[in-house]
C-alpha positions as CSV (number, residue, x, y, z in Angstrom):
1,X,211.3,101.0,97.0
2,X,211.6,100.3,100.6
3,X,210.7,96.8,102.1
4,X,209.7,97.8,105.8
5,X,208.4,94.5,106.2
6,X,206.7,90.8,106.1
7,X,203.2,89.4,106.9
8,X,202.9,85.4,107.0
9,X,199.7,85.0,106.4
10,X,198.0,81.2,107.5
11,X,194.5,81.1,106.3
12,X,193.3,78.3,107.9
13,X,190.5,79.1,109.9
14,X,187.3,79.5,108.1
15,X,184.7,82.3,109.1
16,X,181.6,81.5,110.6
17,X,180.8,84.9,108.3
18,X,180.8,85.5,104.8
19,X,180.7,89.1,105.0
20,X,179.8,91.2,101.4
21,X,182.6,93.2,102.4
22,X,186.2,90.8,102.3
23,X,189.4,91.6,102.0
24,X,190.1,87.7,101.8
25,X,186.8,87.0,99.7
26,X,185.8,84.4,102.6
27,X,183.1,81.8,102.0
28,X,183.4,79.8,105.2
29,X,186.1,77.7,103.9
30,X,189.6,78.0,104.8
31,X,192.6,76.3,102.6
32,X,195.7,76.9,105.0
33,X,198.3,74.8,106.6
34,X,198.7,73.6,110.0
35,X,198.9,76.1,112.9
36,X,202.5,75.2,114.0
37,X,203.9,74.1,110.7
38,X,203.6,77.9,109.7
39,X,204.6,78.9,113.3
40,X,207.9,77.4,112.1
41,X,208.7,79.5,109.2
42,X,207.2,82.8,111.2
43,X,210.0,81.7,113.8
44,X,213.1,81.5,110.9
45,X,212.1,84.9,109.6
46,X,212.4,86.3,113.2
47,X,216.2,84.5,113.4
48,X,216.8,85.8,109.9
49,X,215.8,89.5,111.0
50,X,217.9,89.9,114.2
51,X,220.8,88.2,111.9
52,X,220.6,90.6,109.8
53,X,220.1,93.5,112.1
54,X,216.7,94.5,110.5
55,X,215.9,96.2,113.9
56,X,212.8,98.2,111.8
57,X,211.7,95.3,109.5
58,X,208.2,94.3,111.4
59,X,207.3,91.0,110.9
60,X,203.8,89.3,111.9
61,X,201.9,85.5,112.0
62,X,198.8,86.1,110.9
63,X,196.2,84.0,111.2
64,X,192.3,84.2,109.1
65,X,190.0,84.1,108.5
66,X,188.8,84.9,111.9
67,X,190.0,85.0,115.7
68,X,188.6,81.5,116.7
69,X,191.2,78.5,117.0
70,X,192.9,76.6,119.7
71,X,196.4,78.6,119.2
72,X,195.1,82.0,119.5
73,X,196.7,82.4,122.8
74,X,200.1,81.1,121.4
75,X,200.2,83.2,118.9
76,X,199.4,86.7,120.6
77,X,202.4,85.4,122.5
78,X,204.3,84.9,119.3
79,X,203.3,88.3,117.8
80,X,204.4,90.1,120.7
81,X,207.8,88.2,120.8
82,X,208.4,89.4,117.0
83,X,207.5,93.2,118.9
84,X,204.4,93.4,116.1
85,X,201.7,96.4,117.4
86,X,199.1,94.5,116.4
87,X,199.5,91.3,118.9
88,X,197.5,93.8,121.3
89,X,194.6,94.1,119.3
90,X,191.9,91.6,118.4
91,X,189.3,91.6,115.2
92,X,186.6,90.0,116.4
93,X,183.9,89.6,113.5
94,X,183.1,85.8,112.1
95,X,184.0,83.7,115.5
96,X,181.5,80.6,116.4
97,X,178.7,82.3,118.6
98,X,179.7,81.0,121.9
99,X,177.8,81.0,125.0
100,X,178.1,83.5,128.2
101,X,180.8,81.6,129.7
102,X,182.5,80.4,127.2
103,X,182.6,84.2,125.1
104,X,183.7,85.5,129.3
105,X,186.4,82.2,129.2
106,X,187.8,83.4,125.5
107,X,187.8,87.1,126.2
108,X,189.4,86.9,129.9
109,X,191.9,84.6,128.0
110,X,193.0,87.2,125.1
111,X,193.3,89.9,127.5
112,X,195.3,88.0,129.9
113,X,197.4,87.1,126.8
114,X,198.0,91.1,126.5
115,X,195.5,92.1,124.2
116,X,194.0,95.5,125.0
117,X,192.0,96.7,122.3
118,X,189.1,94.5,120.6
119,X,187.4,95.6,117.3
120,X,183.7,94.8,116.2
121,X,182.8,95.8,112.4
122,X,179.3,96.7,112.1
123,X,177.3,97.4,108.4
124,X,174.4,99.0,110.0
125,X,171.1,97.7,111.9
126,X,170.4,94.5,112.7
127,X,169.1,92.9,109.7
128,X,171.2,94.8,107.1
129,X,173.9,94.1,109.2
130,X,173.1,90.1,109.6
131,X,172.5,90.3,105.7
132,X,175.8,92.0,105.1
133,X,177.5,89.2,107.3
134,X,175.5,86.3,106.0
135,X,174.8,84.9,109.7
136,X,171.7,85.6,111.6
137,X,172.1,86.9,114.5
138,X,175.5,88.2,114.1
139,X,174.4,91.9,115.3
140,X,172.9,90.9,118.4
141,X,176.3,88.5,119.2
142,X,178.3,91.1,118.1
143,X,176.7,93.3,120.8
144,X,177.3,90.7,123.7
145,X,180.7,90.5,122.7
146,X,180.8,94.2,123.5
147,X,178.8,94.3,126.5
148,X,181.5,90.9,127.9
149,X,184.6,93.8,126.4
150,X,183.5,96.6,128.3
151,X,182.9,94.4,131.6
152,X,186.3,92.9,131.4
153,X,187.8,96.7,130.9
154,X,189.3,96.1,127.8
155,X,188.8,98.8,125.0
156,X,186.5,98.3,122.5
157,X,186.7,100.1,119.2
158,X,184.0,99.6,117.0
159,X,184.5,100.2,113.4
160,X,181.5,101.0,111.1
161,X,181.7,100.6,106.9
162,X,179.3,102.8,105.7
163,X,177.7,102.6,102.1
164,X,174.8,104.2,99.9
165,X,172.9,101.9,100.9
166,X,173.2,102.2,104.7
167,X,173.9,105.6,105.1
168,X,170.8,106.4,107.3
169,X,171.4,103.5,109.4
170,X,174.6,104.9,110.8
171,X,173.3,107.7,113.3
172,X,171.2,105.0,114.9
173,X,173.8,102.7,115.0
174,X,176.1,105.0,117.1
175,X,173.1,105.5,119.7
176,X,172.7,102.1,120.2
177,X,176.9,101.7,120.3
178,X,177.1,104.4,123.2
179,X,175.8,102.9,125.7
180,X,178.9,100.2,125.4
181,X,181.7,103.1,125.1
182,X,184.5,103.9,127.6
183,X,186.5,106.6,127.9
184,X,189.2,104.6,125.9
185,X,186.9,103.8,122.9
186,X,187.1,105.3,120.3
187,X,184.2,104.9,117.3
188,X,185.3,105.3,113.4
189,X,183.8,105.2,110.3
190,X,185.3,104.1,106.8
191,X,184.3,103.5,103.0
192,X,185.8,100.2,101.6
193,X,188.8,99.2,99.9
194,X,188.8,98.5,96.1
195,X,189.8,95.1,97.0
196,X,188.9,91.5,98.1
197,X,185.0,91.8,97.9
198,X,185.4,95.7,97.9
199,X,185.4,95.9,93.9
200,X,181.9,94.2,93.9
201,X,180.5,96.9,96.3
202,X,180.5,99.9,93.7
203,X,177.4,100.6,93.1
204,X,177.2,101.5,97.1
205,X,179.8,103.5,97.2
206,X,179.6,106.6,99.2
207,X,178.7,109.3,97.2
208,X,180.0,112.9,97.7
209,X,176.7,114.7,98.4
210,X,175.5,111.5,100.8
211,X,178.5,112.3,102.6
212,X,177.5,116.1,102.8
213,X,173.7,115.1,103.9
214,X,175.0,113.2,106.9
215,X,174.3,114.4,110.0
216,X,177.3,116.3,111.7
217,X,178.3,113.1,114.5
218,X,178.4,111.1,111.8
219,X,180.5,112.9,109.2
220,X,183.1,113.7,112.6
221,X,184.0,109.9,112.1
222,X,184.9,109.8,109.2
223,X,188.3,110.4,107.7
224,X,187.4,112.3,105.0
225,X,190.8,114.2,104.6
226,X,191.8,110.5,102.8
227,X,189.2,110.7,100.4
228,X,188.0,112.4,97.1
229,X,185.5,112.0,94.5
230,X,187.1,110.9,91.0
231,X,186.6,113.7,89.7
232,X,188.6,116.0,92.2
233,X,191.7,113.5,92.2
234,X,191.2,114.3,88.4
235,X,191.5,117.9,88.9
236,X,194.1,117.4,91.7
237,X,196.6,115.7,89.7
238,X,198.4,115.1,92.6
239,X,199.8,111.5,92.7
240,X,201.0,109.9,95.9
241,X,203.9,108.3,94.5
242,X,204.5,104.7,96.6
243,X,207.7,104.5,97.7
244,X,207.5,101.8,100.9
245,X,206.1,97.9,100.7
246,X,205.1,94.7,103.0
247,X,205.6,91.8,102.0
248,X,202.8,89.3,101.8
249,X,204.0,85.6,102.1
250,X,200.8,83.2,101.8
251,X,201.0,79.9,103.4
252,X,198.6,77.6,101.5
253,X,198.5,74.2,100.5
254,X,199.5,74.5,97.0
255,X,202.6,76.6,97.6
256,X,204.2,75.8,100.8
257,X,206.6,72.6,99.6
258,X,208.0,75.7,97.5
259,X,207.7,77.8,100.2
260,X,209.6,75.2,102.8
261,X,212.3,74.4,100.1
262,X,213.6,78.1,100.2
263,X,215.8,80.2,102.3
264,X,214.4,83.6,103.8
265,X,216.5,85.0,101.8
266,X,214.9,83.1,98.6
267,X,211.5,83.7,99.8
268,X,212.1,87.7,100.2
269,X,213.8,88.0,97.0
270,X,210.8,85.5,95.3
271,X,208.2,88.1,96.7
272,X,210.3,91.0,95.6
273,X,210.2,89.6,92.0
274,X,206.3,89.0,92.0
275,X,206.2,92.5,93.0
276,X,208.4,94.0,90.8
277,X,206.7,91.8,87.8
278,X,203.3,92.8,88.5
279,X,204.4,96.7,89.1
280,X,206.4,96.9,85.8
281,X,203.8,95.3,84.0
282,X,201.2,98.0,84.6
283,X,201.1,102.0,83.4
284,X,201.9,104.8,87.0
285,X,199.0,105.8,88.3
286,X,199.3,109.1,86.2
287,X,199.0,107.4,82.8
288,X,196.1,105.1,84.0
289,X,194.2,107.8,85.5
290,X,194.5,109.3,81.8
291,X,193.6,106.4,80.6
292,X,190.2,105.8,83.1
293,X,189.5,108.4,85.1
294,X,185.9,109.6,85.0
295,X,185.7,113.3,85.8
296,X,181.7,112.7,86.0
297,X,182.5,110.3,88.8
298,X,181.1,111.6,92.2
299,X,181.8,108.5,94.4
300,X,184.4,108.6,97.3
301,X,187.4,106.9,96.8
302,X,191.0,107.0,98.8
303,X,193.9,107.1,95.8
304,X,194.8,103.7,96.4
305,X,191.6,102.6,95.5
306,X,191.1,104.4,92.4
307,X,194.7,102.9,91.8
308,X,193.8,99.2,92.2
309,X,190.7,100.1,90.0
310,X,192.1,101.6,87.3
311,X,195.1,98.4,87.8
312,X,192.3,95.8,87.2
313,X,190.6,97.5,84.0
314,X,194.1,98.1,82.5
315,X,194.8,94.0,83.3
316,X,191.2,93.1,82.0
317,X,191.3,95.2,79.0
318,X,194.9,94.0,77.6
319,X,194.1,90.7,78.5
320,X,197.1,90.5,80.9
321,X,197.9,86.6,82.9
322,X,199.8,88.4,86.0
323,X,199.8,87.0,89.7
324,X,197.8,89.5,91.2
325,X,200.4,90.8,94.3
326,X,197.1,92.6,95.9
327,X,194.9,89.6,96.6
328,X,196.3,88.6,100.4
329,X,194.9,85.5,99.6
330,X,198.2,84.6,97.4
331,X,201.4,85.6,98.1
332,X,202.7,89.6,97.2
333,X,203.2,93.1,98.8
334,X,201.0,96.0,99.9
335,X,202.7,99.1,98.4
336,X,202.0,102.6,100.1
């Protein structure tokens, strides 16, 4: 198992969204630390790294639950000092609705920052999508923010989660989108992750035979090459065996005397060990799909997802107490 590298996570910022879809199961509440005391640590892992020569080890200071805090600007700086890709692109769902100046005033100020790419989720039409979201109005901001994005000449990249349930929204959706596109923009379309809120969201998945009924510019966005029914995985029996890992380190109130205490050394080899814990406490991916797969099952799933599914019923039907490593809420590792 290679570590190929570390995500400090600070989730202090609540959303102004509490979107059905979550990785971070956000309800508007946020139960992080202060900005600059986690800056601190983020700045000892980057000393750590070049002592150590880790030239390939990306590390990032991530901040959630949304883009929307007095630091922001410091910390696309920091991001890009640690040479992270991501400190040029923004996520944009769940910030306060802002007026026309001030959304100009905190755009002009992320782009002058270096950020050149800016990313609206959408979950269909305008009431779906404000229902999804759990703010009203949310559709109609998040279309001003694009409008503002497109006059400033930064990219924007919408990204659109489609369900069962909104399926027939989605064509729509991209004819209204158009009119904001550049040359640089670039649309996509993607079925959820089994996790954060993602598990609760079965019952919409994206079947196989919605997927075939799409029309043809809608089915072009999506991906499908990642994804499968059940079923076919079943028949496949070809399993991606996950070889590579980031490192999660949560900063939150209850943990971070611990966290503070420790060496970077400590801390990587403490996340290694929740890792490694978890991992050896559950069947491979071959035994639980022999264990749970549904060959009648005609939703679309990416392997990993059917892999964190078939994880949870294993840990629900033994009983099992383990620190669950997948929830970015606590600390852990995203294996791929």
């Amino acid at each position: 198992m290679q570590n190929k590298g570390l995500m400090i996570i600070n989730h202090n910022i609540p959303c102004a969204c509490a979107c059905r879809y979550c990785f971070y199961r956000s309800c508007k509440k946020a139960d992080g630390i202060e900005y600059f005391r986690g800056e601190k640590i983020a700045l000892k892992f980057n000393e750590w790294r070049k002592s150590k020569s880790l030239n390939d080890f990306f590390l990032s200071y991530t901040i959630s639950h949304c883009a929307d805090y007095t630091q922001l600007v410091d910390n696309i700086k920091i991001n890009q000092s640690f040479d992270f890709i991501g400190a040029k692109f923004l996520q944009i769902n769940g910030i306060g609705i802002k007026n026309d100046v001030e959304l100009r005033n905190y755009l002009e100020s992320v782009k002058n920052a270096g950020v050149i790419n800016v990313d609206t989720t959408f979950f269909g039409l305008s009431d779906y999508h404000d229902r999804f979201a759990s703010r009203n109005g949310d559709f109609n901001y998040l279309l001003k923010i694009v409008q503002t994005v497109k006059e400033l000449r930064m990219t924007i990249q919408p990204t659109i989660a489609i369900f069962d349930d909104n399926k027939d929204q989605i064509a729509e959706l991209l004819s209204i989108l158009d009119k904001y596109m550049t040359d640089d923009s670039k649309v996509s379309v993607f079925l959820q992750d089994y996790r954060g809120n993602g598990e609760n969201l079965e019952n919409i998945r994206l079947t196989k035979s919605s997927y075939e009924a799409l029309p043809d510019n809608v089915r072009k966005l999506i991906n499908i090459s990642r994804y499968r029914t059940e079923q076919e995985w079943l028949q496949l029996d070809e399993w991606h065996e996950q070889v590579n890992r980031n490192l999660v380190l949560s900063l939150r109130l209850d943990t971070i005397e611990m966290i503070e205490s420790m060496s970077c050394d400590e801390i990587i080899d403490y996340l290694i060990d929740l890792d490694e814990k978890y991992y050896s406490s559950l069947p491979s991916i071959e035994d639980l799909s022999k264990m749970y797969g549904d060959a009648k099952n005609q939703r679309l799933y990416r392997q990993r997802d059917l892999y964190w599914k078939w994880q949870k019923q294993f840990i629900k039907e033994n009983g099992l107490q383990l620190h669950d490593v997948t929830d970015e809420r606590l600390c852990g590792s995203f294996r791929y």
